[in-house]
C-alpha positions as CSV (number, residue, x, y, z in Angstrom):
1,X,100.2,131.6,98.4
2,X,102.8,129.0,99.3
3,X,102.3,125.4,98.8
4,X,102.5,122.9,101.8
5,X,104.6,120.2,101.7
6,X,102.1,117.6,101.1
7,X,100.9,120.0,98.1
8,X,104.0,119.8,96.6
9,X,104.0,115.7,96.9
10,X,101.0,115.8,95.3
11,X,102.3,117.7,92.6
12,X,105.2,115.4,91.6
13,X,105.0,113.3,88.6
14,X,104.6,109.8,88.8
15,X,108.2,107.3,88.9
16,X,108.2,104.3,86.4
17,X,108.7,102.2,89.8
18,X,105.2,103.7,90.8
19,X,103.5,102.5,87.1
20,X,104.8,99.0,87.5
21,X,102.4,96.3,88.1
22,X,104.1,94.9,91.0
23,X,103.5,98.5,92.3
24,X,99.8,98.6,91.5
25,X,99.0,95.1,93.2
26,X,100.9,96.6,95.7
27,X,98.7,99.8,96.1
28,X,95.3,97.9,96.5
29,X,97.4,95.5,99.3
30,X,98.5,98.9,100.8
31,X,94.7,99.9,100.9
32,X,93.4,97.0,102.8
33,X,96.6,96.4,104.6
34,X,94.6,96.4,108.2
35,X,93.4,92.7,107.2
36,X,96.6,91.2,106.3
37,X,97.5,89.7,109.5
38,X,94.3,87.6,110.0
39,X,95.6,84.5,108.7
40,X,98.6,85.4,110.6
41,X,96.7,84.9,113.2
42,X,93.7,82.9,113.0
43,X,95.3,79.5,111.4
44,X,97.4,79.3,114.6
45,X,94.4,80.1,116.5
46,X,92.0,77.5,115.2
47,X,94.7,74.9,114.0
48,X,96.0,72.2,116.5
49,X,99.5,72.5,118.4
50,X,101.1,72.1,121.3
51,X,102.2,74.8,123.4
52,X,104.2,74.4,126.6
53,X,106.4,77.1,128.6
54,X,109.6,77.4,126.2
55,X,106.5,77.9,123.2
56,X,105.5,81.4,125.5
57,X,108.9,82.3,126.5
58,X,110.5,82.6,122.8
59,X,106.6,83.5,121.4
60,X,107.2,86.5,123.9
61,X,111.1,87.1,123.4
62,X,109.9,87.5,119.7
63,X,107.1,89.8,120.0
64,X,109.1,92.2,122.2
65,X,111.6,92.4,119.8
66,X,109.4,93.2,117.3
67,X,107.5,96.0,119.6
68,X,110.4,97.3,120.1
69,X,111.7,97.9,117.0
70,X,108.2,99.3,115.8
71,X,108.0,101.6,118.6
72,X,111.5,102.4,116.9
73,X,109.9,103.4,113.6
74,X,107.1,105.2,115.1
75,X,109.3,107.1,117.3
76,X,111.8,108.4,114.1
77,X,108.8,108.5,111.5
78,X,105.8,109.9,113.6
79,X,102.1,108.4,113.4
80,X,101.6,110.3,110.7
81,X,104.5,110.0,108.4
82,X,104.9,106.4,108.7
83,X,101.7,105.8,106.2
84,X,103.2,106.2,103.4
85,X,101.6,107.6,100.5
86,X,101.4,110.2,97.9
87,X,100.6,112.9,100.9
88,X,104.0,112.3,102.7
89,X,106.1,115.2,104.0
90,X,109.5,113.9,104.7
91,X,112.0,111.0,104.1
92,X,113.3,109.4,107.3
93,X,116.4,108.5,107.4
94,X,117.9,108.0,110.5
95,X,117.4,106.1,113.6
96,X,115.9,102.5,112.8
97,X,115.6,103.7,109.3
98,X,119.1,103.8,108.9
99,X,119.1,100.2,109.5
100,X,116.4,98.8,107.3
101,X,113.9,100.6,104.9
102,X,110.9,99.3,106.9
103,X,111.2,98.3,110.5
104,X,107.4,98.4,111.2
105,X,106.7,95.6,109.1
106,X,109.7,93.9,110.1
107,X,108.4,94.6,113.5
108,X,104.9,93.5,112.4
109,X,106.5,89.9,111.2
110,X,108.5,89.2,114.0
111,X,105.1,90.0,116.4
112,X,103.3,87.6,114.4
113,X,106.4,85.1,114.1
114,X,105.9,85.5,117.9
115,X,102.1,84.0,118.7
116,X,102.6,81.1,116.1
117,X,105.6,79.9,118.3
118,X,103.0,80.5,121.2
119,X,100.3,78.4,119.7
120,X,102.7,75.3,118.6
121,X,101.5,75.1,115.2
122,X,105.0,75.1,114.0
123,X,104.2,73.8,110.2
124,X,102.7,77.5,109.5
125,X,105.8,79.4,109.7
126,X,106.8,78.6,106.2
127,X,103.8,79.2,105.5
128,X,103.6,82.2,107.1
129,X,107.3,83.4,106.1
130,X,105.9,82.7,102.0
131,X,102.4,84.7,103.1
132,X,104.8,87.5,104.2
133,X,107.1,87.9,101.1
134,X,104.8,87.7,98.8
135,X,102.2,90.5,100.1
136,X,104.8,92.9,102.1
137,X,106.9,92.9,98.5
138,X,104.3,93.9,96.8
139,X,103.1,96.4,99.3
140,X,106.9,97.8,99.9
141,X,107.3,98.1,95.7
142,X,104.6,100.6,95.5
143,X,105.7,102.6,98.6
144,X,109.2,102.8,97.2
145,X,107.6,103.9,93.8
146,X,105.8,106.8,95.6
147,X,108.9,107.9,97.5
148,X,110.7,107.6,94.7
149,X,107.8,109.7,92.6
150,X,108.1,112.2,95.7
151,X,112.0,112.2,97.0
152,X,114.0,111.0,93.6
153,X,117.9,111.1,94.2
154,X,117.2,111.5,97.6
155,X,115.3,108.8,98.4
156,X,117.2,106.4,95.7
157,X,120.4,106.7,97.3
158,X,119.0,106.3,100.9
159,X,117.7,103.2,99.2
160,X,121.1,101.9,97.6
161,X,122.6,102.2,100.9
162,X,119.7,100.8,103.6
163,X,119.0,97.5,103.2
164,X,115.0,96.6,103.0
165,X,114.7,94.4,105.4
166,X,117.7,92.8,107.5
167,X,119.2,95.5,110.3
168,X,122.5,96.3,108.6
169,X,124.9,99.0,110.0
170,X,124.1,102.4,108.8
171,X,127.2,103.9,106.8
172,X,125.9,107.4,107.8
173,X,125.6,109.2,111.4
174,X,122.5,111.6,110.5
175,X,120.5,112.0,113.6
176,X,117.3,113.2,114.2
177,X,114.1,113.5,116.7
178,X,112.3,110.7,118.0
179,X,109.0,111.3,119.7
180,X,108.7,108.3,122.1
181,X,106.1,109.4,124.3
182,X,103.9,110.1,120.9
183,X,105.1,106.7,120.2
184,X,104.1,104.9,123.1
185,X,100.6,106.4,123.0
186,X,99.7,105.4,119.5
187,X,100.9,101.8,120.2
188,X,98.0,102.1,123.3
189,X,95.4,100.4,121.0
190,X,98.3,97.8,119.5
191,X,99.3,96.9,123.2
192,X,95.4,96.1,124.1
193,X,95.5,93.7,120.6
194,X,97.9,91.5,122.4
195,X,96.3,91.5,125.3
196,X,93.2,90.2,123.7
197,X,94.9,87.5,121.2
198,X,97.2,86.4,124.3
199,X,93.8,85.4,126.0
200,X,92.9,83.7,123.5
201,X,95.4,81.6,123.3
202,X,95.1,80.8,126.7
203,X,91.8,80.0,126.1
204,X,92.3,77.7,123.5
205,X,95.3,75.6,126.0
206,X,92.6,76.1,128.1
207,X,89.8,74.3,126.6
208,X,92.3,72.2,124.5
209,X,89.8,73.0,121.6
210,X,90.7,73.3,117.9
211,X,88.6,72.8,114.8
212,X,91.4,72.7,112.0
């Protein structure tokens, strides 16, 4: 009986890059992933700041941007393929991919980049830019151990050519599909989110409340 594509993945040995222990913080990062972005979030909701009409209309200019570039990734990578792990099927390669080795945490950063500047509490962005580094590096070592582990030469010289995280011009023209309106409909839930923190910053102008 043939093997399945995510069969085979499973199958592949292990890449040193995969053993390191960058790579293994980065696994148990990669596993609770879903609450990283809390303090992205919830320092510039509970700290003080001042917010005024410019703050919302570069907070939104930045969180467009970095829809849009997510919607990007989703589109290429599907809503599948774009977790990576050690049951992935393919190596993208083109669209936004061919840009930068991971546009939906680019995407991610420049979302959250996007409500601090709404909320006025300018001192976190450092902060927040330092947060970042250190936990998406971590994270981004152990998925480029297991595509390594799963791709080798392929995905090594995608990777000596794309850079990780600033848009550079691809050198390649390798096209491929992009399912938009799968996209759109897994970013349904992700669309409601910022409905939901955007009232709650308006809440907190609002009430001009703040207990940090």
């Amino acid at each position: 009986m043939p093997t399945s594509p995510s069969d085979r993945a499973l199958e592949q040995p292990i890449s040193e890059a995969e053993r390191r222990p960058s790579a293994r913080i980065g696994a148990v990062l990669f596993r609770h992933r879903g609450w990283l972005p809390v303090p992205f979030l919830l320092v510039p909701l509970l700290a003080r700041g001042n917010t005024d009409a410019m703050n919302w209309i570069l907070g939104f200019v930045f969180i467009v941007l970095g829809e849009a570039i997510r919607l990007a990734g989703v589109a290429a990578a599907g809503t599948v393929t774009r977790r990576r792990s050690r049951t992935v099927q393919r190596l993208v390669t083109y669209g936004i991919f061919a840009w930068m080795r991971n546009p939906l945490y680019v995407g991610n950063f420049l979302i959250w980049l996007g409500f601090i500047v709404i909320s006025g509490v300018f001192w976190f962005i450092p902060v927040a830019i330092v947060l970042f580094a250190i936990e998406y590096t971590l994270i981004v070592r152990y998925e480029e151990g297991v595509l390594e582990s799963i791709f080798g030469d392929e995905y090594l010289r995608y990777k000596s050519r794309t850079s990780r995280w600033f848009p550079r011009p691809p050198g390649t023209d390798e096209e491929g599909e992009h399912h938009w309106g799968e996209a759109w409909k897994s970013e349904i839930s992700t669309f409601m989110q910022y409905v939901v923190i955007t009232a709650l910053f308006i809440a907190k102008e609002k009430a001009n409340w703040w207990p940090l």
